[in-house]
MARBA-12035 format. One record per residue: residue in three letters; x, y, z of N, C-alpha, C in turn. Coordinates in pm, whole numbers, padded with zeros to 5 digits, always signed. Layout:
ALAXYZXYZXYZ
...
//
This chain:
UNK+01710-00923-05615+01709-01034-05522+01790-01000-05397
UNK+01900-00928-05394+02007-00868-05304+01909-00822-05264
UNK+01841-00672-05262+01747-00600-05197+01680-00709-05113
UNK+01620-00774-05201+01511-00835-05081+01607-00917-04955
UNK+01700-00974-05007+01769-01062-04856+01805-00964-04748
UNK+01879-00857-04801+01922-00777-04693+01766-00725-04622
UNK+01663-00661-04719+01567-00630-04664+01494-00748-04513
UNK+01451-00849-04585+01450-00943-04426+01520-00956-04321
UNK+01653-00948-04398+01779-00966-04250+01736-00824-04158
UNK+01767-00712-04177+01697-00594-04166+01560-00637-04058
UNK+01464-00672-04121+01316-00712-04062+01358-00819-03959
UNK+01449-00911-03958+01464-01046-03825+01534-00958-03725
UNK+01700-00841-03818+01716-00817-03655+01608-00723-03571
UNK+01521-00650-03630+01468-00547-03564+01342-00668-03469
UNK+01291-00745-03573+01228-00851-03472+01263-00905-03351
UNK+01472-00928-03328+01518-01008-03241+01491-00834-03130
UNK+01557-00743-03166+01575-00638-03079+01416-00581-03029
UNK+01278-00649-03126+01180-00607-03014+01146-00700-02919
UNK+01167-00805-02959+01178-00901-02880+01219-00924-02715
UNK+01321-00886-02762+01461-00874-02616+01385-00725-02510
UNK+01359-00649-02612+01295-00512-02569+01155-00576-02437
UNK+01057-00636-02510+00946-00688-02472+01006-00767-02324
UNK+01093-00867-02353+01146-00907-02219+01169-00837-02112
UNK+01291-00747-02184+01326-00619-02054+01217-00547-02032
UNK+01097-00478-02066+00988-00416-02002+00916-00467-01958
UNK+00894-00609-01984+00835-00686-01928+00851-00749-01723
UNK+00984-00727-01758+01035-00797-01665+01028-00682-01525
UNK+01031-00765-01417+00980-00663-01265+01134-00727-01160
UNK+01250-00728-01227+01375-00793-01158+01409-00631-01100
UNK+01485-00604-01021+01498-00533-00909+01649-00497-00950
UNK+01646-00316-00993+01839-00330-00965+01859-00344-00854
UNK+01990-00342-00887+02068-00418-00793+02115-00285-00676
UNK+02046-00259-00580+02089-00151-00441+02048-00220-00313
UNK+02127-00128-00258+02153-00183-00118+02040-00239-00073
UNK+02060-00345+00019+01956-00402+00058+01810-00486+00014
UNK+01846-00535-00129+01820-00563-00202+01884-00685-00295
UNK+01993-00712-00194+02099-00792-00295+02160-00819-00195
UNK+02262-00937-00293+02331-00992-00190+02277-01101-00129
UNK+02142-01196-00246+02096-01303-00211+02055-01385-00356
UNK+02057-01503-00373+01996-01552-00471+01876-01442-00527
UNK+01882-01451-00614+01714-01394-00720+01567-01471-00675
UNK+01567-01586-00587+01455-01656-00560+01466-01767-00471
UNK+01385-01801-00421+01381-01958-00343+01344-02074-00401
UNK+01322-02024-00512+01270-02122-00581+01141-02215-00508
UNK+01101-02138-00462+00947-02195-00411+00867-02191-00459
UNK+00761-02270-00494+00660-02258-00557+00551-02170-00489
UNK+00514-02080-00509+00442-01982-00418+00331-01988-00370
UNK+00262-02093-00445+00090-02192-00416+00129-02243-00272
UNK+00217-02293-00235+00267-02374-00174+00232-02248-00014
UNK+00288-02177-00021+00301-02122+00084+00184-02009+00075
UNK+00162-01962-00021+00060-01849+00005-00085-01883+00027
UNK-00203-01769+00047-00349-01788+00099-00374-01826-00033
UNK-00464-01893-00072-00540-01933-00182-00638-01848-00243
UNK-00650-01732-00188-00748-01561-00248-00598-01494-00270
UNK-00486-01484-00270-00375-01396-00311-00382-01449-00412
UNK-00337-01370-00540-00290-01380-00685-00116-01324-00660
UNK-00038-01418-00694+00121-01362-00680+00115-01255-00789
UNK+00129-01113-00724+00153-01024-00834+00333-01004-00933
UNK+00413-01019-00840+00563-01017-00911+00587-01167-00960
UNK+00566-01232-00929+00542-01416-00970+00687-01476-00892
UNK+00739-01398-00811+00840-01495-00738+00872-01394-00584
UNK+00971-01436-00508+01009-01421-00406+01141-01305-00427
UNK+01138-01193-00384+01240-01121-00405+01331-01086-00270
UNK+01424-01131-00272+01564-01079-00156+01538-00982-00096
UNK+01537-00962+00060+01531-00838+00119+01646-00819+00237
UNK+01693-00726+00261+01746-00730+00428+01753-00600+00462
UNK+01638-00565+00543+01633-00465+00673+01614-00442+00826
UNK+01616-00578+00830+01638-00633+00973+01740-00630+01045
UNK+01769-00681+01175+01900-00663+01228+02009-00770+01211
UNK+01984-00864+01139+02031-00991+01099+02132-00996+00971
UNK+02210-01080+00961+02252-01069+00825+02203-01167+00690
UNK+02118-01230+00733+02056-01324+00654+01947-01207+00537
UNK+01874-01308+00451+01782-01239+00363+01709-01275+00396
UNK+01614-01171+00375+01386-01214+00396+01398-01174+00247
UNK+01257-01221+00207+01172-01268+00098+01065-01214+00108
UNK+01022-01113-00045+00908-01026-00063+00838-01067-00158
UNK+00654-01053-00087+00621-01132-00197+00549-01027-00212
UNK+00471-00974-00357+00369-00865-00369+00268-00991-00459
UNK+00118-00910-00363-00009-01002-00409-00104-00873-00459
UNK-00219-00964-00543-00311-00891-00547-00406-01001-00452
UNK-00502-00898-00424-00580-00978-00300-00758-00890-00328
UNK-00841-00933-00329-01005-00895-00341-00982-00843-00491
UNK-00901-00895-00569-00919-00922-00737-00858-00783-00797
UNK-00831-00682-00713-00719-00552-00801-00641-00493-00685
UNK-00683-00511-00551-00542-00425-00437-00413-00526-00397
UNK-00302-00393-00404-00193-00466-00428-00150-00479-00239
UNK-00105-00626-00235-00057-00577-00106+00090-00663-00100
UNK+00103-00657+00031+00295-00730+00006+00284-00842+00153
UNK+00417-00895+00174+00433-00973+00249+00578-01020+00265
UNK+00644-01027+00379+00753-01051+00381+00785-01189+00455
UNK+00855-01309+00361+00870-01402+00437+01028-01446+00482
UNK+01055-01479+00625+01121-01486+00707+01182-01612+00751
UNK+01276-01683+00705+01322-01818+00736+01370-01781+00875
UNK+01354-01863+00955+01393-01877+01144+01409-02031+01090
UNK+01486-02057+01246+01528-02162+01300+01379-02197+01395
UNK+01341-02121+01427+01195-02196+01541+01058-02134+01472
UNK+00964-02229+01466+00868-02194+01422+00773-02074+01483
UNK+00664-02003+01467+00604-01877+01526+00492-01957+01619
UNK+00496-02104+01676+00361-02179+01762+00384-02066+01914
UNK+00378-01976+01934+00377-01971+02084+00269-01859+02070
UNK+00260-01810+02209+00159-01713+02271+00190-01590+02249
UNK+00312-01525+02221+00374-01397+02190+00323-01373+02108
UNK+00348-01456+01926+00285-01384+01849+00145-01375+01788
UNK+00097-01279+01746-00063-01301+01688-00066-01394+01591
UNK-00224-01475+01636-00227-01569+01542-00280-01520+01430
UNK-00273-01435+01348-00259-01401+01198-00169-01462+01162
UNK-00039-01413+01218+00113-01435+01216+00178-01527+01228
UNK+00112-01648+01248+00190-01766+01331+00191-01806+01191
UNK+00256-01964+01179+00288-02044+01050+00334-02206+01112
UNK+00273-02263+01037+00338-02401+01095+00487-02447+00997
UNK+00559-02324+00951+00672-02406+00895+00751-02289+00915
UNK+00900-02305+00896+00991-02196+00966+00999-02076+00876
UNK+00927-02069+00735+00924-01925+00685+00824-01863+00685
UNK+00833-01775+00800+00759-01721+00899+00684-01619+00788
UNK+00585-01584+00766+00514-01470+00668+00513-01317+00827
UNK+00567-01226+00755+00534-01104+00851+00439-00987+00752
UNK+00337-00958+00732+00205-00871+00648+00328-00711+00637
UNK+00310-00689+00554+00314-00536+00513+00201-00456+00526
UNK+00164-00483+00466-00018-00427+00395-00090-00494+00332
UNK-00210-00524+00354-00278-00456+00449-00251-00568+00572
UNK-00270-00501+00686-00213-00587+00812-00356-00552+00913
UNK-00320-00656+01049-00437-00583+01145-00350-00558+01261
UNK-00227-00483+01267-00133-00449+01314-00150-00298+01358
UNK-00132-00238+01492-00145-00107+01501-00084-00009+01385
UNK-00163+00055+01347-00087+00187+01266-00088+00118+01129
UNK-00104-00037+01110-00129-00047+00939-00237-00105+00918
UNK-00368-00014+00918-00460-00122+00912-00582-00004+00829
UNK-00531+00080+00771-00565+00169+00688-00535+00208+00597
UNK-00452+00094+00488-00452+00144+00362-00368-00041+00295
UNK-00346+00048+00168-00245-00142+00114-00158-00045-00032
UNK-00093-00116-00100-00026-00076-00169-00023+00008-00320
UNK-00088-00048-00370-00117-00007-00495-00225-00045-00553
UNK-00281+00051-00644-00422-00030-00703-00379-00059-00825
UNK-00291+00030-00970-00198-00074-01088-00128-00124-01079
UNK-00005-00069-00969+00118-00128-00974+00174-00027-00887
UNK+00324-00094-00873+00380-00077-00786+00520-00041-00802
UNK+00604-00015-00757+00753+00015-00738+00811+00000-00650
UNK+00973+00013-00592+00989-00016-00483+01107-00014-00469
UNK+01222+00023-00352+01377+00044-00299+01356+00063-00166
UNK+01499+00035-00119+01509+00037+00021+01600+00153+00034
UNK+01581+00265+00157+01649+00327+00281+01772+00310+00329
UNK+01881+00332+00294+02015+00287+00401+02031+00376+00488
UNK+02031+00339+00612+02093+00478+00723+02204+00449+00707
UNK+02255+00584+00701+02407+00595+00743+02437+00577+00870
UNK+02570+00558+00890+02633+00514+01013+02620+00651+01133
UNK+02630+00746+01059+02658+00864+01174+02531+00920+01248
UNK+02429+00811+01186+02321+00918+01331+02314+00886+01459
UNK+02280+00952+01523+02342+00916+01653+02200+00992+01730
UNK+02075+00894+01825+02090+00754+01759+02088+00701+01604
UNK+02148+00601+01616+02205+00509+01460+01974+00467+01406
UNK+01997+00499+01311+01805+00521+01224+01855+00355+01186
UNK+01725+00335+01169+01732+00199+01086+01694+00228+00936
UNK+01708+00100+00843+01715+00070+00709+01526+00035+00734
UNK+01516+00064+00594+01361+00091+00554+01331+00049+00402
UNK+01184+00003+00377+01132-00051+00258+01053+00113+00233
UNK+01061+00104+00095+00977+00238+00083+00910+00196-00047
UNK+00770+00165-00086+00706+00194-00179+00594+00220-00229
UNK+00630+00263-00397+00497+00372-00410+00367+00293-00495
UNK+00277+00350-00491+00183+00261-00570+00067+00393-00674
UNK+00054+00313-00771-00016+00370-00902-00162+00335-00947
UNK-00206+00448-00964-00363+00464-01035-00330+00559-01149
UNK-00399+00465-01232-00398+00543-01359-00260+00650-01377
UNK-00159+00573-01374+00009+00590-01396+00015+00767-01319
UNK-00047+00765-01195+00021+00881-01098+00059+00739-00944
UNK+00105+00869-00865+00167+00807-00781+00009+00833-00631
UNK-00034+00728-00620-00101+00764-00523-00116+00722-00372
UNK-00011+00661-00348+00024+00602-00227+00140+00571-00229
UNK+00198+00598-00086+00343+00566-00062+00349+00521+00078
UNK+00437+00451+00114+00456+00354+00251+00560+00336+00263
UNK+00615+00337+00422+00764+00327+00468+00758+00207+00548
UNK+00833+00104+00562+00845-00011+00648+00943-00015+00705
UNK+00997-00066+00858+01095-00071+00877+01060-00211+01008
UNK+01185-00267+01024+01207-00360+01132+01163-00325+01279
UNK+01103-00413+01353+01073-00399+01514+01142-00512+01544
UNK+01052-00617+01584+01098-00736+01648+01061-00838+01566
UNK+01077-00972+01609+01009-01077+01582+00828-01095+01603
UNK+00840-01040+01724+00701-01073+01742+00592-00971+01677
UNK+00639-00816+01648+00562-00753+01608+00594-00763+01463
UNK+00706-00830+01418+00747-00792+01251+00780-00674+01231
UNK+00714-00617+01100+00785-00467+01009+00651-00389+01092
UNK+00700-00292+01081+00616-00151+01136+00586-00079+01002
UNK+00487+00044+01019+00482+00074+00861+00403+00176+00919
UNK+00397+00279+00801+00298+00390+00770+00267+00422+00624
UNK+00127+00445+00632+00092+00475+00456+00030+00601+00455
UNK+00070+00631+00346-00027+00774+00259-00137+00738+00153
UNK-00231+00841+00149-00295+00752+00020-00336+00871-00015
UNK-00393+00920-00122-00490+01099-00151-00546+01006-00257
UNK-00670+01107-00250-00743+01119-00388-00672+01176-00512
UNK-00590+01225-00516-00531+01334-00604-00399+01264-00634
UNK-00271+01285-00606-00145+01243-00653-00060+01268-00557
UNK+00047+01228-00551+00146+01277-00431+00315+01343-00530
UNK+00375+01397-00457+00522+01470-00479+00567+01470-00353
UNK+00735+01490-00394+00792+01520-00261+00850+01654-00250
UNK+00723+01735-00333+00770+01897-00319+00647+01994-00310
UNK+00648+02076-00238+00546+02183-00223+00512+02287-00331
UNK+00594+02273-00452+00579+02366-00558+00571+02269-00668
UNK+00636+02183-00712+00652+02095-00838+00557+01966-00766
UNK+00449+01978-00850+00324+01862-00870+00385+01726-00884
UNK+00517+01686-00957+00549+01612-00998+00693+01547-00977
UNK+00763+01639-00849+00864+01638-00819+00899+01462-00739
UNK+00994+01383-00771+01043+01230-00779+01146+01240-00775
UNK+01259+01357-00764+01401+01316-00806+01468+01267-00667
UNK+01428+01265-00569+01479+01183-00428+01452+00993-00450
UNK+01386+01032-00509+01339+00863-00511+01457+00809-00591
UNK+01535+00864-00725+01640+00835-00765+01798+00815-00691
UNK+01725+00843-00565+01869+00815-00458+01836+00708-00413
UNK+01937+00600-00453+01912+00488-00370+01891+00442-00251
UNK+01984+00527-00191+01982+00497-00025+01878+00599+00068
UNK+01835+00745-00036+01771+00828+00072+01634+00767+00159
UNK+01611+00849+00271+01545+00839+00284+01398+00918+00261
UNK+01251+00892+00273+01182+00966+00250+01075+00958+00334
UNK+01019+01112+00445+00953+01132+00582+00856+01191+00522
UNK+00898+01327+00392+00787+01450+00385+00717+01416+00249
UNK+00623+01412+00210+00497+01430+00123+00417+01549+00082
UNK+00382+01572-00054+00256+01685-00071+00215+01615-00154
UNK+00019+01579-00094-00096+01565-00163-00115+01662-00221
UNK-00137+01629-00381-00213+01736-00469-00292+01741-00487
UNK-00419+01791-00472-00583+01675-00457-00650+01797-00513
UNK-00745+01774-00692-00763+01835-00748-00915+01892-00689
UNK-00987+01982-00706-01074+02071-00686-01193+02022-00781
UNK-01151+01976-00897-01243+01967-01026-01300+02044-01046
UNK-01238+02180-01042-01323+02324-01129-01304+02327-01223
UNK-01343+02449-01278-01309+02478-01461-01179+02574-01447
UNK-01094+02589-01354-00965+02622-01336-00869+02556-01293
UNK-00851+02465-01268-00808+02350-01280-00724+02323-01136
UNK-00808+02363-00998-00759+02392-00910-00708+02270-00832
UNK-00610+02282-00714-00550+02156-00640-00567+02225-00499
UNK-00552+02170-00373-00543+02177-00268-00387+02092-00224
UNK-00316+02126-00170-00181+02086-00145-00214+02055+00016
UNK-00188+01944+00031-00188+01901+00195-00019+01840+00196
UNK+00030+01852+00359+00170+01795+00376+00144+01718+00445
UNK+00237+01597+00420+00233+01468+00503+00333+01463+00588
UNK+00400+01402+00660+00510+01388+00762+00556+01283+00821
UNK+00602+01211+00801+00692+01121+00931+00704+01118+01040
UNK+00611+01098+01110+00640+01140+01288+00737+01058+01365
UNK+00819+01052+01425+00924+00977+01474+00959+01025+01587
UNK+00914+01082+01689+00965+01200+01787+01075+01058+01894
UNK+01029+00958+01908+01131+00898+01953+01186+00785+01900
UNK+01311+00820+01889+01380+00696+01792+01360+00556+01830
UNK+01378+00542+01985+01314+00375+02023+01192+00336+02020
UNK+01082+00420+01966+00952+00373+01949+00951+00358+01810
UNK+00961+00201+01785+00938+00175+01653+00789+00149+01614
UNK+00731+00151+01709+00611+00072+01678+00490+00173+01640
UNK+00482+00282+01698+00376+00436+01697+00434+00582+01578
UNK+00549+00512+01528+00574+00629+01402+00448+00586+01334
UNK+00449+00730+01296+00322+00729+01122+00315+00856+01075
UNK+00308+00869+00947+00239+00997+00878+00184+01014+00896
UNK+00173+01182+00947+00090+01263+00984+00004+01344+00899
UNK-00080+01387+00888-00166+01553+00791-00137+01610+00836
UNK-00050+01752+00785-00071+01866+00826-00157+01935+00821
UNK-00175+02044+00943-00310+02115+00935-00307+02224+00822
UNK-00218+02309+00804-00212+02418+00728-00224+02329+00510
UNK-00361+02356+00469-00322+02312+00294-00321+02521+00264
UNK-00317+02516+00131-00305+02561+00023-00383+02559-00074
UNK-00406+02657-00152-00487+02625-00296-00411+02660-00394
UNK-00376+02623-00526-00280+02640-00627-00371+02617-00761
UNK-00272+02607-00881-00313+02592-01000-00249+02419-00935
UNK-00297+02278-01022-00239+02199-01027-00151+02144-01103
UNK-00132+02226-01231-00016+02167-01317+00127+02299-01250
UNK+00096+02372-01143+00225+02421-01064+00221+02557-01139
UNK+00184+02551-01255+00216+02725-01322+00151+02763-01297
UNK+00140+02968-01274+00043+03024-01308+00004+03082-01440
UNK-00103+03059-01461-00138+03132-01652-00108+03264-01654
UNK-00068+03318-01810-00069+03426-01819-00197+03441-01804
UNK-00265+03426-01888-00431+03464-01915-00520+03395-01913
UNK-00573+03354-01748-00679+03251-01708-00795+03288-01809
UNK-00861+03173-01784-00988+03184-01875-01141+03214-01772
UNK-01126+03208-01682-01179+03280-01578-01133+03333-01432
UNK-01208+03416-01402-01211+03498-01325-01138+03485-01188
UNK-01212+03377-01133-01122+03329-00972-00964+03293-01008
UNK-00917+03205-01147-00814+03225-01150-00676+03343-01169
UNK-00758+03409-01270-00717+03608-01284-00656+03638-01124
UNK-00765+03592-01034-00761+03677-00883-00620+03586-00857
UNK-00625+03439-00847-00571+03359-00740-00368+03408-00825
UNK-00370+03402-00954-00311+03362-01048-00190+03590-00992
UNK-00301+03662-00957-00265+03785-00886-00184+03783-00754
UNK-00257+03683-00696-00196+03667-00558-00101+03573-00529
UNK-00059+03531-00670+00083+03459-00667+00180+03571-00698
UNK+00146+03590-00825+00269+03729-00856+00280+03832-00852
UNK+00164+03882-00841+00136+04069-00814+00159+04155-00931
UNK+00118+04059-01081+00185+04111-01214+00069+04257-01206
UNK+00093+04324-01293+00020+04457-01313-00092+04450-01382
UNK+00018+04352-01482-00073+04343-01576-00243+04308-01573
UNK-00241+04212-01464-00346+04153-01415-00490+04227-01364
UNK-00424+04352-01351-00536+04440-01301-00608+04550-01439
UNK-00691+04600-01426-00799+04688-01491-00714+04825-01553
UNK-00658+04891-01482-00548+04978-01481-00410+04943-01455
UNK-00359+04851-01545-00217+04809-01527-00087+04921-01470
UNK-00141+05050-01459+00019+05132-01426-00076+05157-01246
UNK-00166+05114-01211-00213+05127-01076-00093+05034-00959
UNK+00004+05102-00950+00113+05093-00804+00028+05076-00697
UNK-00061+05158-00708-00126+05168-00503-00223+05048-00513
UNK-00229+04969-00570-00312+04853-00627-00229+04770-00537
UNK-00328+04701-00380-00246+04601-00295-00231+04504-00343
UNK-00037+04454-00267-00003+04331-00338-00025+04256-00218
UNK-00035+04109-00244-00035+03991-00124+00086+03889-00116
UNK+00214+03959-00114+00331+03828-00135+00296+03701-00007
UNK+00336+03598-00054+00307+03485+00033+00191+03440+00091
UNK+00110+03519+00033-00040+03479+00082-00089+03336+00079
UNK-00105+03244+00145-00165+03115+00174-00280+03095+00140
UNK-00384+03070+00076-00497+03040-00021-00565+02935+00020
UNK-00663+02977+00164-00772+02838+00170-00879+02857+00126
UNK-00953+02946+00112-01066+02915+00005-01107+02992-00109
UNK-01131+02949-00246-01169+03060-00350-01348+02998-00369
UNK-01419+03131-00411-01552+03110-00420-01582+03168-00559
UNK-01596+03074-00675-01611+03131-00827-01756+03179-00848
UNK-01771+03272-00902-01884+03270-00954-01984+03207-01037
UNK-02112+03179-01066-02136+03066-01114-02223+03164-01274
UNK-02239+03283-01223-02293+03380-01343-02206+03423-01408
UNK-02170+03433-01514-02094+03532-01623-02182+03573-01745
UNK-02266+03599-01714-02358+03665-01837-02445+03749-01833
UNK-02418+03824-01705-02531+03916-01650-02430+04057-01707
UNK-02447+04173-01751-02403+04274-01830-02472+04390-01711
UNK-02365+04524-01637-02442+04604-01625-02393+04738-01653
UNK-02497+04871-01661-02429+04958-01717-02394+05113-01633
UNK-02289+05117-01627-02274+05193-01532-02312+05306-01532
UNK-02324+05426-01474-02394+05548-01439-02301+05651-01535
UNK-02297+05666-01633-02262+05794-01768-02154+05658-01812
UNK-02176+05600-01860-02120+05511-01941-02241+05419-01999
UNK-02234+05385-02129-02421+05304-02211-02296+05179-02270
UNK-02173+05129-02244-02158+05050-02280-02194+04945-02196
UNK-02221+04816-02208-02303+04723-02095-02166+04651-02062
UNK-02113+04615-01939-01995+04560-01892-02019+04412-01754
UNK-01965+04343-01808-02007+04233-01746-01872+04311-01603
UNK-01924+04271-01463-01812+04257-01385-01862+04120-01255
UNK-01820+04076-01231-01802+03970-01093-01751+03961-00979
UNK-01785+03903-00877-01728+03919-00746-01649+03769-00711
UNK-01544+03788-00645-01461+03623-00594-01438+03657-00478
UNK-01506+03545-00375-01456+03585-00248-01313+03504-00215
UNK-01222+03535-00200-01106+03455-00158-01100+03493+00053
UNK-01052+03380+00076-00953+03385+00199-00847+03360+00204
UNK-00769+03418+00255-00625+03380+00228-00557+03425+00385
UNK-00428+03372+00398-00387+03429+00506-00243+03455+00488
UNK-00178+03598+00541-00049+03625+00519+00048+03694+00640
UNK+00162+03602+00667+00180+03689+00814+00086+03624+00932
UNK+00046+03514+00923-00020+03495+01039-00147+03540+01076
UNK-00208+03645+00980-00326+03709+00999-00405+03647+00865
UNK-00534+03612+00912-00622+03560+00831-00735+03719+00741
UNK-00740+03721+00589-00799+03835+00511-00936+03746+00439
UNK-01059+03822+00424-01158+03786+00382-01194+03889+00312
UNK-01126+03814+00138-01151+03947+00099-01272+03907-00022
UNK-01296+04016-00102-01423+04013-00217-01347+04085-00314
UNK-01322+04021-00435-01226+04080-00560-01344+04107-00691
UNK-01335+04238-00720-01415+04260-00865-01333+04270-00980
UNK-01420+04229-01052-01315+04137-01208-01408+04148-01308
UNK-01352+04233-01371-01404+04288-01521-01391+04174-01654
UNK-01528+04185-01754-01472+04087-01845-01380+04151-01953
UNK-01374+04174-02023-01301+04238-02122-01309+04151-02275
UNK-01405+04188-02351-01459+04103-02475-01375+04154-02554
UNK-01361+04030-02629-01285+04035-02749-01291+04114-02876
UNK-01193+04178-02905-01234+04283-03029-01250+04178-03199
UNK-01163+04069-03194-01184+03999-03337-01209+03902-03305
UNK-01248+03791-03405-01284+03639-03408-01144+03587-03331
UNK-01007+03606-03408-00896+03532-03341-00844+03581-03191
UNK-00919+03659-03106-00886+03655-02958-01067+03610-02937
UNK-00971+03614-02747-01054+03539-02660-01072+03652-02529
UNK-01177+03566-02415-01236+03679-02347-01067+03717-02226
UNK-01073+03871-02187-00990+03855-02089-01057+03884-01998
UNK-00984+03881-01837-01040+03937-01751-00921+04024-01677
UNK-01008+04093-01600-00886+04221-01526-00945+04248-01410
UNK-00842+04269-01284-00903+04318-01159-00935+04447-01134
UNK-01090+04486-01137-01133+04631-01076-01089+04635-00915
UNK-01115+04586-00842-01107+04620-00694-01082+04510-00597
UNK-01074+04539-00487-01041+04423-00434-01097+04497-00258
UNK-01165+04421-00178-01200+04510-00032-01236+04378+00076
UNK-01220+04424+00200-01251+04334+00273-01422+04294+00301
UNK-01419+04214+00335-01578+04117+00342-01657+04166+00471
//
């Protein structure tokens, strides 16, 4: 009888602790960092009240903001809007209502908490993208005191498809009449804030940093599992133009593996080549002790061309064994000089059931 009581007590607390669990993951409350605090948790407004009647309140209340030049708090609301895009909105208690000719009538309001659009807006420079399509995240920017000129404080957040990061947006203060200024990213693929690690986030764990630079990882959908790396940028060239910053594309991408490694032993061919012209292993080639075998350090990788045959066998002139080989055209550029080259790549069949096919580089020549 002992057994069993303790056994339930046992079963209620683990019930109370999933319980409490379910709350806390549940819950979308905001730690507590700069700019972010330092106001009630809500207005306790009923949000029907003030919002469009096609918004769905996605966070279900009003969250504290201040990145303005003021010391008061604004109020963030995140919606879903056309039934799954996430967008935001920041509302603004004033002393005078928005009735005049200055501001756009999107913008105006007949009561003093003024709504200013995040995303999607019809505002120069934000009128091409919105926040998130699952969900969302979100912290603010502190400038430090010492830049000189003094940067302003900024909203920064990211938004999720199918739990990657595929859009990110910076907001920051202008005026009254224009509201928040903003720029968005969006890729097909995923974003990082590193040119080598696919998955690199650890800046975002700084509360106060800020964040200008981006790399799109935007997959290829081959059977090598290729990415194209594009850089994004922050354009800011003058600090008093708040209104014309935006992320930029860089012109120069990349081609990579997309999980960031290279394989020991691709399973085909274009990767063998590309997977060469990262490391210059030996191994990689036909004659592994071949030294005079050119290496490509730093080579930049805009286009690989796979072959689409691997089953054609031919036999070379005093040799009757039949040998599959293939051609990959890569371009690449190193040093500023652009190479068009054509790489031959041997198969190398497996001697038992428990291996698999390899491949090895015969040659490599210009196009």
């Amino acid at each position: 009888m002992k057994k069993i009581i303790v056994l339930i007590g046992i079963l209620f607390i683990v019930g109370i602790i999933a319980f409490s669990a379910r709350g806390i993951l549940g819950s979308r409350k905001l730690p507590s960092v700069p700019g972010l605090s330092g106001a009630k948790s809500s207005l306790n407004i009923d949000l029907n009240q003030i919002k469009p009647a096609t918004w769905q309140a996605f966070n279900k209340k009003l969250i504290p903001l201040s990145i303005d030049d003021d010391e008061d708090s604004e109020w963030i609301m995140f919606y879903l809007y056309e039934g799954h895009n996430i967008g935001g909105v920041i509302y603004d208690p004033q002393t005078t209502p928005l009735g005049n000719e200055k501001v756009p009538i999107p913008d105006q309001s007949a009561t003093f908490l003024v709504p200013y659009r995040l995303l999607p807006d019809y505002q120069f420079n934000k009128t091409t993208g919105y926040l998130g399509d699952d969900d969302i995240d979100y912290r603010t920017a502190i400038a430090l005191p010492n830049y000189d000129p003094p940067k302003i404080d900024r909203l920064l957040v990211r938004g999720f498809e199918n739990k990657r990061i595929t859009r990110f947006s910076s907001f920051w203060w202008i005026n009254e009449i224009y509201g928040y200024g903003g720029s968005h990213v969006s890729t097909s693929g995923w974003l990082s804030l590193s040119h080598d690690d696919p998955h690199d986030w650890l800046l975002w764990k700084n509360k106060t940093a800020d964040i200008t630079t981006l790399w799109a990882w935007e997959p290829l959908h081959d059977r090598s599992n290729l990415c194209r790396r594009v850089k994004w940028q922050l354009i800011e060239e003058n600090e008093n133009d708040a209104i014309n910053r935006h992320f930029q594309k860089g012109p120069a991408t990349d081609i990579t593996f997309c999980n960031g490694q290279t394989p020991q032993e691709p399973a085909f061919p274009e990767a063998q080549v590309l997977a060469y012209l990262q490391d210059g292993n030996g191994k990689r080639l036909l004659q592994s002790d071949n030294n005079r075998f050119p290496r490509y350090p730093h080579a930049i990788i805009d286009q690989i061309v796979a072959p689409l045959r691997l089953d054609i066998a031919s036999t070379d002139a005093g040799n009757s064994q039949p040998t599959i080989q293939v051609e990959v055209d890569v371009d690449f550029t190193m040093d500023g000089d652009l190479f068009l080259t054509r790489w031959t790549v041997a198969m190398i069949r497996p001697a038992t059931i428990k291996e698999t096919i390899h491949w090895r580089i015969v040659n490599v020549k210009l196009r």
